[in-house]
C-alpha positions as MATLAB code, in Angstrom:
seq = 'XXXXXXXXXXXXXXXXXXXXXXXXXXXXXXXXXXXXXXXXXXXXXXXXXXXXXXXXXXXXXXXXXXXXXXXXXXXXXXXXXXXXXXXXXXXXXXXXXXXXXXXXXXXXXXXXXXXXXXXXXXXXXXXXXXXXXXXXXXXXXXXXXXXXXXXXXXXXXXXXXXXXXXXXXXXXXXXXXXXXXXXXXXXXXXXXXXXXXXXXXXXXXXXXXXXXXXXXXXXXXXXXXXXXXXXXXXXX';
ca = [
      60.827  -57.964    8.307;
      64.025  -56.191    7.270;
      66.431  -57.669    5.059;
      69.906  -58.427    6.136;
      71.476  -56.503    3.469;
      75.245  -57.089    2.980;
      77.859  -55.979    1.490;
      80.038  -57.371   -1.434;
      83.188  -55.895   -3.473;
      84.672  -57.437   -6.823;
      88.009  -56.731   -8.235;
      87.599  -56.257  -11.849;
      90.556  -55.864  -13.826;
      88.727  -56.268  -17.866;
      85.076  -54.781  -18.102;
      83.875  -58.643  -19.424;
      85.414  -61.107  -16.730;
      82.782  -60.155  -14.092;
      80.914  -62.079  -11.283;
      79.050  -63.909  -13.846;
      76.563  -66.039  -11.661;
      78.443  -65.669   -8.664;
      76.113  -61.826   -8.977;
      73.117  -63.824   -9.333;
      73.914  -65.757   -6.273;
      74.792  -62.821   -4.294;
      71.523  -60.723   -5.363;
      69.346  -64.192   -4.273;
      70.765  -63.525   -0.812;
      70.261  -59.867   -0.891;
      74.135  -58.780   -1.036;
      74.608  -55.569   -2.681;
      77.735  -55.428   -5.118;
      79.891  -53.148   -6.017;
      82.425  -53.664   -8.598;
      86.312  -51.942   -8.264;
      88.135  -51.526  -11.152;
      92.003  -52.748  -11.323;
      94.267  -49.788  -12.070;
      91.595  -46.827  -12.448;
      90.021  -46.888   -8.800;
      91.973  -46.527   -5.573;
      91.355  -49.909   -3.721;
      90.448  -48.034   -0.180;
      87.064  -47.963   -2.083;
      87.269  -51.838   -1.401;
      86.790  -51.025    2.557;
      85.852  -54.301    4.757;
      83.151  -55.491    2.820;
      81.354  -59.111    3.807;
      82.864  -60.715    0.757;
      85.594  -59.815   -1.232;
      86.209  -61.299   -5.093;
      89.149  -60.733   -6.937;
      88.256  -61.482  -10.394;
      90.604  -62.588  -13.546;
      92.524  -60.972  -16.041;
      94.832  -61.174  -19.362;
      98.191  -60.205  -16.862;
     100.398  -62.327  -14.461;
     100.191  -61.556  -10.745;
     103.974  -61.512  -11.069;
     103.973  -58.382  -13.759;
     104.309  -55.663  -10.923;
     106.680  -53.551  -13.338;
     103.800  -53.489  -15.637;
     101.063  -53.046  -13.680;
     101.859  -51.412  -10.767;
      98.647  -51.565   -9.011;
      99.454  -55.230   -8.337;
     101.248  -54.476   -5.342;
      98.781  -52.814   -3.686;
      96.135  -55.038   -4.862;
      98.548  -57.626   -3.225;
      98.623  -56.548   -0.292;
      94.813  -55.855    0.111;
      94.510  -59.569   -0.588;
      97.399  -60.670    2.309;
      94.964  -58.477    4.912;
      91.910  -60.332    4.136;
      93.677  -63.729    4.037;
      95.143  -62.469    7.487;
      91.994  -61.568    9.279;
      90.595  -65.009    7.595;
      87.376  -62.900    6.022;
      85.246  -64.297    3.218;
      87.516  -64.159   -0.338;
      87.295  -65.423   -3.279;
      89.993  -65.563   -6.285;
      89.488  -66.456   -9.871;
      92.415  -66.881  -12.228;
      94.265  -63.952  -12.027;
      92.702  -63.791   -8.583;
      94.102  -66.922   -7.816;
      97.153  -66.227   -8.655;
      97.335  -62.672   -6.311;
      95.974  -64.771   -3.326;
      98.664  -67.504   -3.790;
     101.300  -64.759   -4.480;
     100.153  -62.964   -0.972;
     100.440  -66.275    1.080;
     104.195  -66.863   -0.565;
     103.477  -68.640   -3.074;
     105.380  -68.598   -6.518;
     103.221  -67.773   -9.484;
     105.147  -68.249  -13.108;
     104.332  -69.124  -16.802;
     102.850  -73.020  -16.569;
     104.564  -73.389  -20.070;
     101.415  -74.511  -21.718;
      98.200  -72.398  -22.469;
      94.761  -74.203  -21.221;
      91.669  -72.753  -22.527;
      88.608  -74.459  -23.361;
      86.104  -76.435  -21.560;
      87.445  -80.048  -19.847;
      86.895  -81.459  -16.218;
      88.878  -81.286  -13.525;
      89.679  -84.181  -11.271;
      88.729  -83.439   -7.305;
      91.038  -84.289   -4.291;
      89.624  -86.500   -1.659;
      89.582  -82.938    0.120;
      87.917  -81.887   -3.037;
      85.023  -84.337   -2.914;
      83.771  -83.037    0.610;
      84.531  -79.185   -0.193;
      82.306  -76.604   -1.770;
      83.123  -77.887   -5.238;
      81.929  -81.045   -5.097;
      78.941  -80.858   -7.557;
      81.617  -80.188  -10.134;
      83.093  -84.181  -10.264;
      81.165  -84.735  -13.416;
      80.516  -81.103  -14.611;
      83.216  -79.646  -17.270;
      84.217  -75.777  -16.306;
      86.445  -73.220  -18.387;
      90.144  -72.903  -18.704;
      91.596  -69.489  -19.585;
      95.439  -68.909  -18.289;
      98.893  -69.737  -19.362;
     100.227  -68.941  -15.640;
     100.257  -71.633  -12.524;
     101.300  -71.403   -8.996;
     102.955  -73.374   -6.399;
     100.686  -74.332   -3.585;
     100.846  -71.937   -0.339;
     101.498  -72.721    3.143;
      98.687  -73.701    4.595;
      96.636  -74.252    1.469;
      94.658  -77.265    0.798;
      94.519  -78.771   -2.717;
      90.741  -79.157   -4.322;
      90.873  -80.182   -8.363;
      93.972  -80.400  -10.649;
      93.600  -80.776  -14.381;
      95.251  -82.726  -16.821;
      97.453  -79.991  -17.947;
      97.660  -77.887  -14.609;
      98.469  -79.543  -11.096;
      97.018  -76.929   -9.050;
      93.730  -75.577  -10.323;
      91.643  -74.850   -6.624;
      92.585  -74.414   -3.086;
      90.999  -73.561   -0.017;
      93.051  -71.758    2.765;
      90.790  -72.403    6.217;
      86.892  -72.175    5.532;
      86.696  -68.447    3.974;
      89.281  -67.913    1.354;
      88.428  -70.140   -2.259;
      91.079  -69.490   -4.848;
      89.707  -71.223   -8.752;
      92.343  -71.409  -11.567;
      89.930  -71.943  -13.570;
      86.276  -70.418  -14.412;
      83.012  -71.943  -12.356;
      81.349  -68.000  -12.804;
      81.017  -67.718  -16.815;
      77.784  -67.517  -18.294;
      77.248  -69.078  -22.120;
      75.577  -65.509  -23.191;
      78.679  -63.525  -21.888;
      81.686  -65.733  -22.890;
      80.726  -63.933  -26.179;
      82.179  -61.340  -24.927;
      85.633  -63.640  -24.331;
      85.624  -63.831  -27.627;
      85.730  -60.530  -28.774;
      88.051  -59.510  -25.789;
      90.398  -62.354  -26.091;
      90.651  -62.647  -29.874;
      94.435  -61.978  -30.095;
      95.336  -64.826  -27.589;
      92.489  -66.850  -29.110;
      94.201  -67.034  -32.814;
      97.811  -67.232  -31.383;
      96.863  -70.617  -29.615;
      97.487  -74.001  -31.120;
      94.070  -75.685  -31.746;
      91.668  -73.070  -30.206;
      89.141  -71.581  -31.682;
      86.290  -69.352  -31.766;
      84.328  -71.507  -33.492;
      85.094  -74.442  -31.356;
      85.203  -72.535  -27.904;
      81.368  -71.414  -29.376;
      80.072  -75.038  -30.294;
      81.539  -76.351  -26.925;
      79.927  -73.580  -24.652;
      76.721  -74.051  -26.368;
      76.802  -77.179  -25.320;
      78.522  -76.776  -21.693;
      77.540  -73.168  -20.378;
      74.426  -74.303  -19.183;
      75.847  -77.484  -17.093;
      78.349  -75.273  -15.614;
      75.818  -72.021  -14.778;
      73.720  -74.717  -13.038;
      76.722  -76.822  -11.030;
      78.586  -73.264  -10.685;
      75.646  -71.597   -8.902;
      75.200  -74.204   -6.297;
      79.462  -74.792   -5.479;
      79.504  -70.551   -5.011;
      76.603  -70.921   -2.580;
      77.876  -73.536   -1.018;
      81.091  -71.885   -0.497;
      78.936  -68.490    1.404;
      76.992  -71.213    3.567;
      80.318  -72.858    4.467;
      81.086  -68.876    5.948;
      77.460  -68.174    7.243;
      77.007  -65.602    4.334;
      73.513  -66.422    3.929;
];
């Protein structure tokens, strides 16, 4: 029998945020991925694929003098929102989803990393996410966002309101991190050291003892929400 191969693109915008276990997910269900990188690659490579990630990042969505690719990027993500195709946004991506339905993204004023829980909405507890009530998942972001039109709150943290949002059944936007894997927040470390030492009691050492501990919780509760999420938009 052949296999229904299908197609997914990721937005990268560092080399070490990537689909984590979101990729094993995908390969279990025989997508193939292809990974575009933020600000060397021209996004028409992105095309109209099944499923379309736009991954995080050490920049605010807002930073288009900086980062000029944002715009475009932008605007890729207000098409697929449009035509109500299969997205999802992590952190940074997020952020560029909420910024392309009109929402306002700005500093939150405080910096969140490290594991803790969020706390699901009613609409929460019968979403996607719901195998993540008792599971702590990573924080990594000093920016929020006000909620879009048409978006439905999911979680909220202690520190940050608005921390997951669905918009319809295809588009999932995560403020915080249900993809990391224990083995490659390693490379957080390394890539993140600068932001690690400037923040008030964070740690490598502690981030490390508490994703020992953690990682594996999440990888297991974080695999099943993401599949969830394709069943939810027949991506099986």
């Amino acid at each position: 029998m052949a296999r229904n191969i299908r197609r997914a693109v990721a937005i990268r915008h560092v080399a070490f945020e990537d689909l984590g276990t979101l990729g094993d997910v995908l390969a279990a269900r025989d997508f193939d991925v292809e990974y575009v990188e933020a600000g060397r690659d021209d996004f028409v490579r992105v095309g109209d694929p099944d499923l379309l990630v736009v991954l995080g990042g050490p920049i605010g969505a807002y930073e288009t003098d900086s980062y000029p690719f944002l715009h475009a990027e932008t605007k890729l993500v207000e098409a697929r929102l449009r035509a109500e195709k299969p997205i999802i946004g992590i952190c940074l991506g997020a952020q560029i989803m909420a910024s392309a339905l009109g929402g306002r993204v700005y500093p939150s004023g405080v910096k969140e990393i490290g594991w803790a829980p969020v706390t699901l909405t009613d609409d929460g507890k019968n979403s996607c996410l719901a195998g993540l009530a008792d599971t702590p998942v990573l924080h990594w972001h000093g920016d929020t966002y006000d909620l879009p039109r048409g978006a439905t709150l999911l979680a909220a943290s202690s520190m940050v309101r608005h921390q997951a949002y669905t918009v319809g059944r295809s588009a999932l936007a995560l403020q915080f991190h249900i993809e990391v894997t224990g083995r490659n927040l390693e490379r957080w470390f390394v890539g993140h050291a600068v932001e690690i030492a400037a923040t008030k009691s964070v740690s490598v050492t502690g981030l490390r003892a508490d994703t020992a501990r953690l990682a594996p919780g999440l990888e297991r509760a974080g695999s099943a929400c993401l599949a969830r999420f394709l069943d939810n938009c027949a991506l099986v």
